[in-house]
C-alpha positions in Angstrom: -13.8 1.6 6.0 -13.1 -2.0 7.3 -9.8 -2.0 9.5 -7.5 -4.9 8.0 -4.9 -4.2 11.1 -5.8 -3.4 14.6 -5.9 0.2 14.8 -3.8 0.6 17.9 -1.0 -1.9 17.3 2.1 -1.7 16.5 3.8 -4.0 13.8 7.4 -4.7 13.2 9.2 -6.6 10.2 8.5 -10.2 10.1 4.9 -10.0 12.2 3.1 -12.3 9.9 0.1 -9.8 9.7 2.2 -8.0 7.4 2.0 -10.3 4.3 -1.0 -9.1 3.7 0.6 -6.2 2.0 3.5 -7.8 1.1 6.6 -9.5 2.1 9.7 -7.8 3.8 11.4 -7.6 0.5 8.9 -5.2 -0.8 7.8 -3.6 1.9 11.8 -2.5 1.1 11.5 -1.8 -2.0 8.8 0.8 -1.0 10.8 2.1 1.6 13.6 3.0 -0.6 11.8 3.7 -3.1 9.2 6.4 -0.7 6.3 4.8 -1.5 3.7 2.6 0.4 2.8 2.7 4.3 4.1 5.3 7.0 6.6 4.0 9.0 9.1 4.8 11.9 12.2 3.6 11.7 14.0 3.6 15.1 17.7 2.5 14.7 17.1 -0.8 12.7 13.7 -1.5 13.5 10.8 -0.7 11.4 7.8 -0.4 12.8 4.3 0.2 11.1 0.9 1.7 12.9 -2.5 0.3 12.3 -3.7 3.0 11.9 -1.4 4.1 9.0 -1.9 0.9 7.4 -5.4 0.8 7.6 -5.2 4.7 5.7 -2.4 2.8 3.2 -5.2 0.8 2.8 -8.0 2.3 2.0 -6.1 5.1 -0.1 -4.9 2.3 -2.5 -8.6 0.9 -2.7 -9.9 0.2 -6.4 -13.6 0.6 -7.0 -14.3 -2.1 -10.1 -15.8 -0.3 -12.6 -14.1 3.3 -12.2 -11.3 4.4 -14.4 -7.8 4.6 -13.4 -6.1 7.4 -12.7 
């Protein structure tokens, strides 16, 4: 599996790094919603792991040729 985030790093709402899954509106949406990454959410703050990212990831990779579930 390739990492797209640093593994050990922590990200927060608005770290740019994070459009790669989507902006802070949908990340949101998911939240509410209870899909999409793990987070912690500590007071206000949101923060996401790399690591959990990275799983988010891979978990939501598509294999071109393979049926849908």
């Amino acid at each position: 599996m390739a990492n797209l985030f640093e593994q050990n790093r922590s990200y927060v709402l608005g770290d740019p790094e994070l459009d790669i899954i989507g902006d802070r509106a949908k990340l949101a949406q998911w939240r509410h919603k209870g899909i999409g990454p793990a987070y912690y959410r500590l007071g206000r703050k949101i923060i996401y792991l790399g690591s959990d990212l990275n799983a988010w990831a891979e978990a939501n990779r598509v294999e071109p040729g393979q049926e849908a579930d």
